[in-house]
N, C-alpha and C positions, 0 to 999 in steps of 0.2 A: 478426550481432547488434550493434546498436550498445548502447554501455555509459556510465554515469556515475558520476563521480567521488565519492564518498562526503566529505566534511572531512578524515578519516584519512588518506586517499590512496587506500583500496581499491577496486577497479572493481566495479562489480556492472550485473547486465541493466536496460536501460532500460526493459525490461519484464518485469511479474513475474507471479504465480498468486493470487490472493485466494482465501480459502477461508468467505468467513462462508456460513451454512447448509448447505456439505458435511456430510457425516456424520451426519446427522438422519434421512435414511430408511434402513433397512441395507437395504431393495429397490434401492436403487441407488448400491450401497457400490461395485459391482465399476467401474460405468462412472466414478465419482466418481475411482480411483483409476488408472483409464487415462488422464483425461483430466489428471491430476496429471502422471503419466509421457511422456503425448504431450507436453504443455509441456514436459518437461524434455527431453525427445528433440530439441525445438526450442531449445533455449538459453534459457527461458525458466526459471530455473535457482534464481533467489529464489522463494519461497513466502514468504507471509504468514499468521497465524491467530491467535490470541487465546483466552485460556481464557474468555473471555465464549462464545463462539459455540457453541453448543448443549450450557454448563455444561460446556466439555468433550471434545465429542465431537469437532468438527474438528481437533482435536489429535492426539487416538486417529485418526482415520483417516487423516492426513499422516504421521503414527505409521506406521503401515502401510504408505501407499505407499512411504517412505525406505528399507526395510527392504534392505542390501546398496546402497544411494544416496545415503546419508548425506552423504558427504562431496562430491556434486556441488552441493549446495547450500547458498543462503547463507538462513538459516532466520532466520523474523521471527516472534516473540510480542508478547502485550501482557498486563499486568496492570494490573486492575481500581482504580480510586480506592480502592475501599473496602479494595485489599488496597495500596495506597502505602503505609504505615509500614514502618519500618527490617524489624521482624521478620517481619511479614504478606508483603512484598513479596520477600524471601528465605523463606520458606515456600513463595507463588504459586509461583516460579520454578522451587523444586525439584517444586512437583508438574507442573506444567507439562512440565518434561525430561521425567518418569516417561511421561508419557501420553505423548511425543511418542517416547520410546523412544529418548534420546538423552543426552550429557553436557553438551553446550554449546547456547545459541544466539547465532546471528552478531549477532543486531539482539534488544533489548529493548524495550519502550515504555512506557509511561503511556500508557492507553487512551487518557482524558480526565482533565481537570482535578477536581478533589475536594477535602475537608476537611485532607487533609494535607499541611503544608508542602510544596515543592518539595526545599528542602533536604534532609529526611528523606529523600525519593524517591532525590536524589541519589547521597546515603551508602549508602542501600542497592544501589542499580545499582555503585555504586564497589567493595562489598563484594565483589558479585557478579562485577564482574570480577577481584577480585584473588583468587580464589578459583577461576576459570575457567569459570565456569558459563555466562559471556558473554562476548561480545566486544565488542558496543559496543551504545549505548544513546540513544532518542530519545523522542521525544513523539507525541501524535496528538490531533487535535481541539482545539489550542491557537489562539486567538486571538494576533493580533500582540502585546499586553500579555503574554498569558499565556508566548507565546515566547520574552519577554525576560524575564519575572521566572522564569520556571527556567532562560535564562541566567546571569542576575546571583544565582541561588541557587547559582551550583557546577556547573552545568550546560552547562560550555563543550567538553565533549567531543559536545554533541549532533550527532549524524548526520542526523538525518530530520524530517520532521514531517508525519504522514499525517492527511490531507484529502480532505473531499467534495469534487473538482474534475472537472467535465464540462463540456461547451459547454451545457448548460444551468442550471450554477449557477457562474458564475463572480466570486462576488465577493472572492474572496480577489486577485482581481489585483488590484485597489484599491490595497491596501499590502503586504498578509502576504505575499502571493508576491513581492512587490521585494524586502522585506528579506532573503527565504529566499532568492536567488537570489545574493543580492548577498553576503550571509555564508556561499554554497556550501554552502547545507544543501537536502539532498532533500526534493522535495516527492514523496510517494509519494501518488498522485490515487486512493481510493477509489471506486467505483459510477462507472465512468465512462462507462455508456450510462443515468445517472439511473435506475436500480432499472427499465429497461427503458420508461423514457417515450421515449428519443430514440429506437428503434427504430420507436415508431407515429407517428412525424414527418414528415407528408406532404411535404414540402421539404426534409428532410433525405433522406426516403426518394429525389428524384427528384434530389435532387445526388447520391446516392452510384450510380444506377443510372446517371447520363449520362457516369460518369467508370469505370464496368465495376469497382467495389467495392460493400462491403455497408455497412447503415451502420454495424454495427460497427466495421468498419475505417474510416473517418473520423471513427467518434469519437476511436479510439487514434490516427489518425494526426494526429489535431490535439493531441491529449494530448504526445504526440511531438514534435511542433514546437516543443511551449515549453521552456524552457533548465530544466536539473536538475528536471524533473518524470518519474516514473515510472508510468504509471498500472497498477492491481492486477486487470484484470479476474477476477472467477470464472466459471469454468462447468465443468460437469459432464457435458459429452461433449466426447469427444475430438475430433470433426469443427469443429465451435466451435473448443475452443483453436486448433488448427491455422489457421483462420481469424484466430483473432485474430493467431497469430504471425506472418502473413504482413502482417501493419500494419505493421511493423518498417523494411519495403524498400518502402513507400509512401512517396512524398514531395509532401507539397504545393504550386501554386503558391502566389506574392504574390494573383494570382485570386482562386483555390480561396480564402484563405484570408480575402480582402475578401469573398468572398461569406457564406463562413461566420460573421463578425462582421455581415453584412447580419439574418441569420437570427437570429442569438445574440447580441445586442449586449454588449459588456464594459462592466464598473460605470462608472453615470455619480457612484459618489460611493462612501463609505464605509457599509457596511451590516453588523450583525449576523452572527457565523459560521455558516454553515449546517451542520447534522452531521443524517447520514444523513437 
């Protein structure tokens, strides 16, 4: 498994488990939570999930899978703008644990950006770990401004910052990803087969089949190549993850990876954040 460096110092999988829309059908609650467990069986050891994603419910079902696992992983939440205030934001958290059947988590966020200060956010993430509820704490769906002004709000312990990043929406290389990269904060890469667009990509489909991979695995393995990015695929069978985990030990050429910019070309300028 290769690993990356967090700002903290702590190592975690360079690739991880996303879980938005798990837990939404209980007809396929059982394979939902083997495919949770096959990744972790693979070293893919982070899990991600958020009390946005199905009000709830992929909490309770990550809930379930950890159950006697706990401690093999490094557990990622998010709480909601609208629950950023000091008190709101320590309320989420603690319900959050509850459903996820847990005392701590490794990673916190700010889903996205909202009506309340950063600094307020901050305080409360700071509360939250001085109290053990977390361990460490980031962002998501911040713009290059937004990443500095909850740096310069107190927000210098941040770890991550999770983004829509796939070969088909790359505008964050533009700048946001230099400066993440450059101040050694992870960039954890959200949907990173594009909500299943690059999968029906007739030239993506005929480079991944003349190189004997899928194209998932060239999406992850180009996600892979770039410096402190992690990307989060979800999926809900096991035979998948296991797929994707073998992206890991792909490695691309200079080629491969001129052609892939032939296909996907990187920003020719600075452009608006893309999210979900």
């Amino acid at each position: 498994m290769k690993y990356l460096t967090l700002p903290c110092g702590e190592t975690v999988p360079a690739l991880g488990q996303g879980t938005w829309y798990l837990g939404d059908d209980p007809n396929t609650r059982r394979s939902e939570i083997e495919a949770l467990h096959t990744g972790l069986d693979r070293g893919l050891s982070l899990i991600d999930t958020a009390e946005m994603y199905g009000d709830g419910r992929a909490e309770r079902l990550v809930g379930e899978a950890l159950v006697g696992r706990r401690d093999e992983v490094f557990l990622v939440s998010k709480v909601l703008p609208s629950n950023a205030g000091f008190d709101a934001a320590i309320a989420a958290c603690e319900a959050s644990l509850k459903r996820l059947g847990t005392d701590r988590l490794d990673l916190y966020l700010l889903h996205w950006p909202g009506a309340t200060p950063y600094a307020e956010t901050v305080r409360a993430f700071e509360r939250l770990q001085a109290d053990g509820k977390i361990r460490h704490y980031g962002v998501s769906n911040l713009d290059l401004d937004a990443t500095q002004a909850f740096s310069h709000a107190g927000g210098h312990e941040m770890q991550v910052n999770q983004l829509l990043f796939n070969l088909n929406r790359r505008g964050i290389e533009w700048a946001l990803l230099p400066w993440l990269q450059k101040a050694g904060i992870v960039t954890m890469a959200y949907s990173p087969f594009d909500g299943g667009a690059l999968m029906d990509h007739p030239a993506l489909q005929h480079f991944a089949r003349s190189r004997e991979m899928t194209v998932g695995q060239v999406a992850l393995a180009w996600l892979l190549h770039q410096s402190e990015v992690m990307p989060i695929p979800k999926s809900a069978h096991a035979a998948r993850v296991a797929e994707n985990a073998a992206a890991v030990d792909i490695a691309l050429s200079a080629d491969d990876l001129a052609e892939l910019d032939g296909l996907f070309p990187p920003p020719a300028g600075p452009s608006p954040l893309q999210i979900y």
